[in-house]
N, C-alpha and C positions, 0 to 999 in steps of 0.2 A: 504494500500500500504506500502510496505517494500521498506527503502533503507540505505545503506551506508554512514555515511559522518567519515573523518579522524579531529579530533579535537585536539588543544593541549594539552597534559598533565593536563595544569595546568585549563585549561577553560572546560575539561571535572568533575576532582575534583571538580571546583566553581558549574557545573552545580548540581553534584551527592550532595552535602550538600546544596545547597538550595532546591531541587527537595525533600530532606531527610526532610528538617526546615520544609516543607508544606505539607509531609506526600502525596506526588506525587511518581509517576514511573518516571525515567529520560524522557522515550517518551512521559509522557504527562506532564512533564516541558517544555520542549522542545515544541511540541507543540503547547501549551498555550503562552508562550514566542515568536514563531513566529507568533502567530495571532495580539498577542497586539503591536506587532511591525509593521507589515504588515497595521494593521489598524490605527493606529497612524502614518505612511508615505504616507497613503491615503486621511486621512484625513487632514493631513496637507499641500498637493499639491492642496486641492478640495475649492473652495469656493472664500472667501474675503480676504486676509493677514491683519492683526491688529499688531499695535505696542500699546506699553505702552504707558500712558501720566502719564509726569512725572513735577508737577507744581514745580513751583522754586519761592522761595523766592524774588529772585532778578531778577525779567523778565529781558531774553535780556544780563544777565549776562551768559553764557556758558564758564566755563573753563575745562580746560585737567582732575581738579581733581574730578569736578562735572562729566563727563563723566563718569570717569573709575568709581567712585561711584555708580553709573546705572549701568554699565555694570555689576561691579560685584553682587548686588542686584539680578539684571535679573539671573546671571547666578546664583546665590542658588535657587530663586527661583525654573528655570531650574530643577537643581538636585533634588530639592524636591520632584514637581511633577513625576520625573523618578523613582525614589525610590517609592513613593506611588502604582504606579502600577506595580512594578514587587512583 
């Protein structure tokens, strides 16, 4: 199946040089790119939800800077994983 979509400038280039890095056709960047996304918004709605456990030193001690410290962990983490699969 054939079709059209209009993409920015700048997000068509991103696609064309990593499609290029992986020695792909843009269509099967593209492609490939929407399945692992498609599947990875599938599976993340399907099942059981899991958070981290994250032991602390000081049970029962929770501050604002212990937080953002999780959070930001979580979020490299995050990026990691994203990176690895595309």
């Amino acid at each position: 199946m054939s079709t059209t979509v209009d993409l920015p400038d700048d997000l068509l280039q991103a696609v064309e040089v990593r499609a290029g890095i992986e020695g792909l056709h843009i269509g099967e960047y593209i492609e490939r790119t929407l399945r692992l996304a498609l599947a990875e918004s599938t599976s993340r709605g399907a099942g059981r939800v899991t958070f981290p456990l994250h032991r602390s030193a000081t049970p029962g001690a929770l501050t604002e800077n212990l937080v953002r410290a999780v959070e930001e962990a979580s979020a490299q983490e995050e990026d990691s994983t994203l990176a690895s699969s595309l």
